[in-house]
C-alpha positions in Angstrom: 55.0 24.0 -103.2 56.4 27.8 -102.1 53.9 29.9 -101.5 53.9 32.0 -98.6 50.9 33.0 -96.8 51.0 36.3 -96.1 48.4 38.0 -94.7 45.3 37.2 -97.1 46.9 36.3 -100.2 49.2 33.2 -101.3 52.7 34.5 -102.7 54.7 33.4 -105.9 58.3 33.6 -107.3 56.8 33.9 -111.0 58.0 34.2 -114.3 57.0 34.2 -117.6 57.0 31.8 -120.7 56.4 31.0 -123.4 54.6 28.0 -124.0 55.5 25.8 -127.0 53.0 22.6 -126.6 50.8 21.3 -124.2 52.4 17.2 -124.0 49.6 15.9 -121.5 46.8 16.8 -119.3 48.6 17.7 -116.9 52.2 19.2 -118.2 53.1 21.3 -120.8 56.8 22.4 -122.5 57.8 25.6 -122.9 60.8 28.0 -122.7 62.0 31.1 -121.0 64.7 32.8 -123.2 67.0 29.9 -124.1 66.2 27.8 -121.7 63.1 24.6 -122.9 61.8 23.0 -119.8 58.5 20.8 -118.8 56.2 22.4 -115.9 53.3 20.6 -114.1 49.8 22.2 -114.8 47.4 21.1 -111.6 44.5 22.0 -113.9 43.0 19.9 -116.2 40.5 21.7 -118.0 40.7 22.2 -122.2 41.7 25.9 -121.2 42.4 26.0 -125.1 42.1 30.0 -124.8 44.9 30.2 -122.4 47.0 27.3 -122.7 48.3 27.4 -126.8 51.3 27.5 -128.4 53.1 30.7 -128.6 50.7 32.0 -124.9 52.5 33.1 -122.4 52.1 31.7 -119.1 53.7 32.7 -115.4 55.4 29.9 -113.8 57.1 29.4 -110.6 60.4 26.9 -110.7 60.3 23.9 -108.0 63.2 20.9 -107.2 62.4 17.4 -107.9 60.1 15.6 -109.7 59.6 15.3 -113.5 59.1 18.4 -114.1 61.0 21.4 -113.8 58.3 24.1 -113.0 54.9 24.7 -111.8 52.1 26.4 -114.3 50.9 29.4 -111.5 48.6 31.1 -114.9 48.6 32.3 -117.9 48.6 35.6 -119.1 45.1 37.2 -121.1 45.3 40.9 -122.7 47.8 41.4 -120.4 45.7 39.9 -117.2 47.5 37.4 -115.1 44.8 34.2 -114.9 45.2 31.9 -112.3 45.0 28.3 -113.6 46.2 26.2 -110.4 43.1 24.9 -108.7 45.1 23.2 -106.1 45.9 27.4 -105.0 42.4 28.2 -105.6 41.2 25.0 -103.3 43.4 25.7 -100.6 43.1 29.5 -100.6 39.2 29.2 -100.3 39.2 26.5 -97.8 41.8 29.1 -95.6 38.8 32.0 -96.1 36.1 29.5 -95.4 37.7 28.9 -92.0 37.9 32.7 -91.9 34.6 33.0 -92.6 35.0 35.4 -95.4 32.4 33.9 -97.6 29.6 35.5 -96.4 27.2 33.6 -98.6 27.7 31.0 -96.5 26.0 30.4 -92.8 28.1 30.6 -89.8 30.5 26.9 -89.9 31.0 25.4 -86.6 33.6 22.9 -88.4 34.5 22.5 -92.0 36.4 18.9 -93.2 38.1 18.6 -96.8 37.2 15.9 -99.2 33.9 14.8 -97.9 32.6 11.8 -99.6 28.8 11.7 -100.2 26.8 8.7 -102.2 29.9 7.5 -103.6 31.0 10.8 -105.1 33.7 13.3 -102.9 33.5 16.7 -102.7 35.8 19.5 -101.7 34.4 20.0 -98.2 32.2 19.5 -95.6 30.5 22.0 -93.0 28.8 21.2 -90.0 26.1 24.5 -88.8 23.9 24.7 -86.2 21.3 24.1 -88.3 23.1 20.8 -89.8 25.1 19.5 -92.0 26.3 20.7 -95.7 28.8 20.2 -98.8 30.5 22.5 -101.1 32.0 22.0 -104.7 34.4 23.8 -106.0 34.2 24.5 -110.1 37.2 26.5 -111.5 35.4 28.9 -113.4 39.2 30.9 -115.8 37.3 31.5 -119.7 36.0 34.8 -120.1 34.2 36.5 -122.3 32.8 40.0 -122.6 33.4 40.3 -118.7 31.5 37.0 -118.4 33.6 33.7 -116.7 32.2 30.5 -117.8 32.2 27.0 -116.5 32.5 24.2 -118.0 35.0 24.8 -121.1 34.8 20.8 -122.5 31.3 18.6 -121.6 32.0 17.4 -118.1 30.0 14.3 -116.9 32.3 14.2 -114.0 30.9 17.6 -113.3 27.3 16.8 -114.3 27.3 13.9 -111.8 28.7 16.1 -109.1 25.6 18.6 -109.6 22.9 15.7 -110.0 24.1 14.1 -107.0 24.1 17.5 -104.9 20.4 18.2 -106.3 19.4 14.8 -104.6 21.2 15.3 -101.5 18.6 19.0 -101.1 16.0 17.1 -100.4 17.6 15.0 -97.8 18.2 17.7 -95.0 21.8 18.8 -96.0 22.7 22.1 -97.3 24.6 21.7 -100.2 26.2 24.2 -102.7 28.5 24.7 -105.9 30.9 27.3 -105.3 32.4 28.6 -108.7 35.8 30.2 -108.8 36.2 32.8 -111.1 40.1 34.0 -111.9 39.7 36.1 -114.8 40.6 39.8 -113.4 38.4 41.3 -116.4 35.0 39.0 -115.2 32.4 40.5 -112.8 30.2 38.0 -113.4 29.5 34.4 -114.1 27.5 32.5 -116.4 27.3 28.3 -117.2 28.5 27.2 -121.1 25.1 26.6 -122.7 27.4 26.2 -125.7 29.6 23.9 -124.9 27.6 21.6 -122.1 23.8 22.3 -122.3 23.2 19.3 -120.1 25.2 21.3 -117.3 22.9 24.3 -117.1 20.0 22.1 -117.5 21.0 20.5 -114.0 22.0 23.4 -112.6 18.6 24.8 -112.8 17.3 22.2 -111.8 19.0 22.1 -108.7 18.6 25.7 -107.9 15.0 24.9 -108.2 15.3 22.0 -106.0 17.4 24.0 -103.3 20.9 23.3 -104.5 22.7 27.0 -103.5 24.9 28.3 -106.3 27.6 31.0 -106.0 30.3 32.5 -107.4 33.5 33.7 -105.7 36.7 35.7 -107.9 40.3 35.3 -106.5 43.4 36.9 -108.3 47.1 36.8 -109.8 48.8 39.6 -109.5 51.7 40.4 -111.2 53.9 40.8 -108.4 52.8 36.8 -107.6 50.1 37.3 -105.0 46.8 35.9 -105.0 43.7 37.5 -103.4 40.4 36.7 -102.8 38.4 39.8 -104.4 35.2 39.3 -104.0 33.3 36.3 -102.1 29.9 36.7 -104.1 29.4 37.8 -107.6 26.6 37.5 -109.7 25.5 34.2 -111.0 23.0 33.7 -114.1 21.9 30.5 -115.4 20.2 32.2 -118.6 16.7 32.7 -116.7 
């Protein structure tokens, strides 16, 4: 990976593409002027209003491996979308140490990948109030200024939230954290539509003391990514 950290934003090489066919999960082909290649997408999401043939996407090139690029975003009405959750992981886990979120309590420590019941999550805090957990949800469909999570049903998701309801009521302090990339979405809403289940849970857990937030960090065109905004506003329907 290339990115540069420079100051509080990650920074890309990019250009664009067009992108001819999405050939697995996690790859897709497409060409830049006369040149076809393969690039790696690290998201793995439907993202079938971003990722189509004939969208253009913003890639960065990279050596070895078998592919011959990384998929950075796409591009939406002319907004550069971040897609790569492995940038939007690491760049929140930098302003957690920071402590930039400011939803958040004060962290004495935070760990990555802490593993709970059987299920991991993206991090682990210790307070001095306790303990806690975060999961991250890559929140990149909007609509009418509205980002969305999930975009396909998601059990793997649905467990994650279930899980995090029970662990409320056992002294930790746990929270979903959903990471909005769409520059045009001010808000945040979860896909009654596609996964009623999920918002189901989700209120559920609110009710049960599961915290639930949403954070929006952006691609610029000149290949930096930001974090904008550490809190915006979250509705479950209610």
């Amino acid at each position: 990976m290339n990115e540069k950290k420079e100051g509080d934003f990650f920074s890309f090489e990019l250009f664009s593409a067009r992108l001819i066919e999405r050939d697995s999960r996690v790859s897709v082909v497409a060409s830049e002027g006369e040149r076809e290649f393969r690039a790696h997408l690290r998201n793995t999401g439907r993202l079938s209003d971003l990722i189509y043939p004939g969208g253009r996407i913003v890639c960065e090139w990279k050596q070895g491996g078998k592919t011959d690029a990384r998929v950075i975003g796409a591009i939406d009405d002319g907004f550069y979308v971040l897609l790569d959750t492995y940038v939007q992981e690491k760049l929140f886990a930098r302003e957690l140490r920071s402590g930039n979120i400011g939803v958040l309590p004060e962290l004495d420590s935070v760990t990555e990948q802490e593993t709970l019941r059987g299920k991991r999550f993206d991090y682990g805090f210790v307070t001095t109030a306790g303990k806690g957990v975060i999961e991250l949800k890559s929140a990149v469909t909007c609509e009418d200024s509205w980002a969305s999570y999930p975009d396909a049903p998601s059990r793997r998701g649905l467990q994650h939230v279930r899980t995090l309801t029970e662990l409320a009521g056992e002294a930790r302090d746990p929270y979903v954290a959903f990471v909005v990339t769409h520059p045009a979405c001010e808000r945040f809403r979860p896909n009654a539509e596609v996964h009623p289940e999920m918002v189901d849970a989700l209120r559920r857990g609110r009710e049960a003391g599961l915290n639930l937030f949403a954070t929006k960090m952006v691609l610029g065109q000149d290949g930096r990514v930001r974090l904008v905004s550490d809190d915006i506003p979250v509705r479950l329907g209610d």
